[in-house]
C-alpha atoms as an extended CHARMM CRD file, in Angstrom:
* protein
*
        86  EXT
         1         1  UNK       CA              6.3630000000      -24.1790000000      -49.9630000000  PROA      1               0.0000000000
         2         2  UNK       CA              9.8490000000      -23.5560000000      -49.5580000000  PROA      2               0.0000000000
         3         3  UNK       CA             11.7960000000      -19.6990000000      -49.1350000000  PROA      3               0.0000000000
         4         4  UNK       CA             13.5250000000      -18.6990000000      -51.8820000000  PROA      4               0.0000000000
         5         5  UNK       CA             17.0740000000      -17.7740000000      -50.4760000000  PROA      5               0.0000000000
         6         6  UNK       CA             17.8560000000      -16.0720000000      -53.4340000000  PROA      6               0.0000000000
         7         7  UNK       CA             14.7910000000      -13.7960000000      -53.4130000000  PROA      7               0.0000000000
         8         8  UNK       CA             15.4030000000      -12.5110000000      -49.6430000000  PROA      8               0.0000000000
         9         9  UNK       CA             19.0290000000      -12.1110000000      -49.8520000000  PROA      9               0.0000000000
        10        10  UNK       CA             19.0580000000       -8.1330000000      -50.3040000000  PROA      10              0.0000000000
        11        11  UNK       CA             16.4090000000       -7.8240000000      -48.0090000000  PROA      11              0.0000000000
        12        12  UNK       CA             16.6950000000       -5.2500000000      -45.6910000000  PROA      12              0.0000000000
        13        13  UNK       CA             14.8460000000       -7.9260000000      -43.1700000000  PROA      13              0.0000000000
        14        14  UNK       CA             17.4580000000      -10.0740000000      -43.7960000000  PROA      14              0.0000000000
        15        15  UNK       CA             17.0240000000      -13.9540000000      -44.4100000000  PROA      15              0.0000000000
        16        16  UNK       CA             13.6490000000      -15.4880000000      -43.6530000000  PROA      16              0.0000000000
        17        17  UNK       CA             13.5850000000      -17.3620000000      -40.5470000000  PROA      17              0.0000000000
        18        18  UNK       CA             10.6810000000      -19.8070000000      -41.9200000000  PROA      18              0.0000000000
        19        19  UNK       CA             12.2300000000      -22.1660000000      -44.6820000000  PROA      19              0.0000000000
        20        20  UNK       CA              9.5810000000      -24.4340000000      -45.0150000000  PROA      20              0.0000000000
        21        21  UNK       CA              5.4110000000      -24.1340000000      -44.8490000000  PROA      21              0.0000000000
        22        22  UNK       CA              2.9900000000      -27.1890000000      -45.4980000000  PROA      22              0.0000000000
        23        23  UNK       CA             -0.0430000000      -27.0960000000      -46.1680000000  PROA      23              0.0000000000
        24        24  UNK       CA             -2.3090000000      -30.0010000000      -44.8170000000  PROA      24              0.0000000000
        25        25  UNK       CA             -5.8310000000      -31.2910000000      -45.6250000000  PROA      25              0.0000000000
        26        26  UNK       CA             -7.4730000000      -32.6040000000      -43.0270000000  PROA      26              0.0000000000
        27        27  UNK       CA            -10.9450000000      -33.3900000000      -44.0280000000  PROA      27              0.0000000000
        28        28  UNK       CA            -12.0450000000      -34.6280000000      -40.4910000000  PROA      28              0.0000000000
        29        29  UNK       CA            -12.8200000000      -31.9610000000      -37.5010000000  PROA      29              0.0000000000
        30        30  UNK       CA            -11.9220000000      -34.2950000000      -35.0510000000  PROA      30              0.0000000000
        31        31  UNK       CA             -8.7890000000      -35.0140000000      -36.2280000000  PROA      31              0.0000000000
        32        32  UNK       CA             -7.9390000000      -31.4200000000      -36.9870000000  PROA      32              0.0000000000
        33        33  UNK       CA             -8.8130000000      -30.6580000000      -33.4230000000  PROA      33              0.0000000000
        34        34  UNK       CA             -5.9900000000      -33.7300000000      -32.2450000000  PROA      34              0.0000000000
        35        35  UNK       CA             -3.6750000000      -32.1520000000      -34.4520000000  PROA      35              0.0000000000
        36        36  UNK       CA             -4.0650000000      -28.7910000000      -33.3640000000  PROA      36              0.0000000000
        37        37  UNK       CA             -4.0930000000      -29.7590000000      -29.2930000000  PROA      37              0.0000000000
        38        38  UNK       CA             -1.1180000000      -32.0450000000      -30.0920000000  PROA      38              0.0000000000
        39        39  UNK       CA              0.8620000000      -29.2440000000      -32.2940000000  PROA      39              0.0000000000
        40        40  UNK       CA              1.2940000000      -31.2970000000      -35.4690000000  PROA      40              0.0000000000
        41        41  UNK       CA             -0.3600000000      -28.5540000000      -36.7530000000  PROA      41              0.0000000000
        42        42  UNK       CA             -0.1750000000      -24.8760000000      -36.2520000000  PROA      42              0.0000000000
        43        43  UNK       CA             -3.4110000000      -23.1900000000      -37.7760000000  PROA      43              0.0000000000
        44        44  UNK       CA             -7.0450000000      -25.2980000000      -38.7620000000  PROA      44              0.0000000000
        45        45  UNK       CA             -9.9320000000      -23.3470000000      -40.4560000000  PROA      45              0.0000000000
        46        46  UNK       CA            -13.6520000000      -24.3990000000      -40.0010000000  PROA      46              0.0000000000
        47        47  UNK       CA            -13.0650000000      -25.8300000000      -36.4340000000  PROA      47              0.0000000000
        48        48  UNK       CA            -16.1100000000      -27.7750000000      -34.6630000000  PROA      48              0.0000000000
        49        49  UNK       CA            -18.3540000000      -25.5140000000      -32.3310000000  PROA      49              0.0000000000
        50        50  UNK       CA            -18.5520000000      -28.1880000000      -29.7210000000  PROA      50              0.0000000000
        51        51  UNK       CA            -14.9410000000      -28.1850000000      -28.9900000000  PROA      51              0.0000000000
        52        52  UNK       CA            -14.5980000000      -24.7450000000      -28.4910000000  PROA      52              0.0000000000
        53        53  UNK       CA            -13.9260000000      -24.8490000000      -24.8840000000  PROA      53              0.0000000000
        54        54  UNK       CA            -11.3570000000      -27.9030000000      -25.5010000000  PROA      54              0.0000000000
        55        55  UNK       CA             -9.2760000000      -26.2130000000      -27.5920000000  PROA      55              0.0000000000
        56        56  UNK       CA             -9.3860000000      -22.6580000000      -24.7760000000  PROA      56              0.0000000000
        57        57  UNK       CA             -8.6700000000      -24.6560000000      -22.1470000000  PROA      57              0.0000000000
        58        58  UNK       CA             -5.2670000000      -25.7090000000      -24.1310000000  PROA      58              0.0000000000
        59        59  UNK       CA             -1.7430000000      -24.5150000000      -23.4260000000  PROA      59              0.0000000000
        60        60  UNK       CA             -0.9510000000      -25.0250000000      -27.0110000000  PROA      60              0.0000000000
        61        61  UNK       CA             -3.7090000000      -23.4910000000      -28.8930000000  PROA      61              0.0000000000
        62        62  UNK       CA             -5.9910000000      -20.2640000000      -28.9280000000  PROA      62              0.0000000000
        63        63  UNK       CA             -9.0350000000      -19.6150000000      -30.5990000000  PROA      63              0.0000000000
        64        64  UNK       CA             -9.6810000000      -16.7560000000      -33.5730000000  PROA      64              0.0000000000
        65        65  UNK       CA            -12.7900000000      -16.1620000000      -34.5650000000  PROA      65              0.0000000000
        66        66  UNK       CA            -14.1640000000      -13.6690000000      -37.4650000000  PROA      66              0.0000000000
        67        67  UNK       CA            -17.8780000000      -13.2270000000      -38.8540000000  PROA      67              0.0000000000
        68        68  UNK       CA            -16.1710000000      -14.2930000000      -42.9860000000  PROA      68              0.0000000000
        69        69  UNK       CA            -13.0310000000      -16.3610000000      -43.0800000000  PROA      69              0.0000000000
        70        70  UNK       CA            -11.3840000000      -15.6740000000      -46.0780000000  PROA      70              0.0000000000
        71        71  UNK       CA             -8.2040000000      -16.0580000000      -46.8140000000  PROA      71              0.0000000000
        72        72  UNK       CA             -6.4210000000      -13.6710000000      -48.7310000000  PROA      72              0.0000000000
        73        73  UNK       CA             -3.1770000000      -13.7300000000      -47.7800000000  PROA      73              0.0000000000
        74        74  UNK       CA             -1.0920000000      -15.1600000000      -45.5000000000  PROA      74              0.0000000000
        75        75  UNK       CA              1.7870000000      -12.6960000000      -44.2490000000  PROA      75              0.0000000000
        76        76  UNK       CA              4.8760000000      -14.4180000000      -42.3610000000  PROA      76              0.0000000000
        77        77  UNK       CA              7.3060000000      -11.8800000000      -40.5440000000  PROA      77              0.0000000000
        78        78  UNK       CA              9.4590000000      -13.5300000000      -37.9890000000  PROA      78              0.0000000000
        79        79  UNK       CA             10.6850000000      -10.2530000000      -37.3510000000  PROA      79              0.0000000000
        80        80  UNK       CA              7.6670000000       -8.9020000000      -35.7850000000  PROA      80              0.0000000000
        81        81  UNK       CA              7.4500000000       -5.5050000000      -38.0550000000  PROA      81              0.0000000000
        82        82  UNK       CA              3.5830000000       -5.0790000000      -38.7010000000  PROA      82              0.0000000000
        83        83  UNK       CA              2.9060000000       -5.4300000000      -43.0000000000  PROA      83              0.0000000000
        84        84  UNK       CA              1.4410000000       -2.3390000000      -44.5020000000  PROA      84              0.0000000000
        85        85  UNK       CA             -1.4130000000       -2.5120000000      -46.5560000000  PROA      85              0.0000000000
        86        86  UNK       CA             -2.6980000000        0.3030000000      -48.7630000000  PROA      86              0.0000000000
């Protein structure tokens, strides 16, 4: 996906700092994990259980957990301002 510098130029946020998002399928877990520890990538979904502790222990990635993920949205602010929601 790519920012539409048109869209954001009025904004009162001023110019997106992100130009550019990929999104990445990765079928195997071990290879997400790799990716993740490495920082070729910067967010995996459906990690493995087992390397839990692996990915803690890393200076490059944290762990997020939540009882349903479902994606919704995805909200990027590089300026930091929390999104409201209704």
């Amino acid at each position: 996906m790519e920012a539409n510098q048109d869209y954001w130029k009025d904004s009162p946020k001023g110019m997106p700092k992100i130009k550019t998002i990929v999104f990445r399928t990765i079928p195997e877990t071990t290879t997400q994990i790799a990716e993740l520890l490495s920082g070729g990538v910067d967010i995996i979904r459906n990690g493995s259980a087992d390397q839990i502790e692996v990915v803690k222990s890393s200076s490059n990635a944290g762990i997020s957990a939540t009882k349903i993920l479902r994606v919704n949205s995805l909200v990027l602010d590089s300026a930091g301002v929390p999104a409201r929601h209704p």
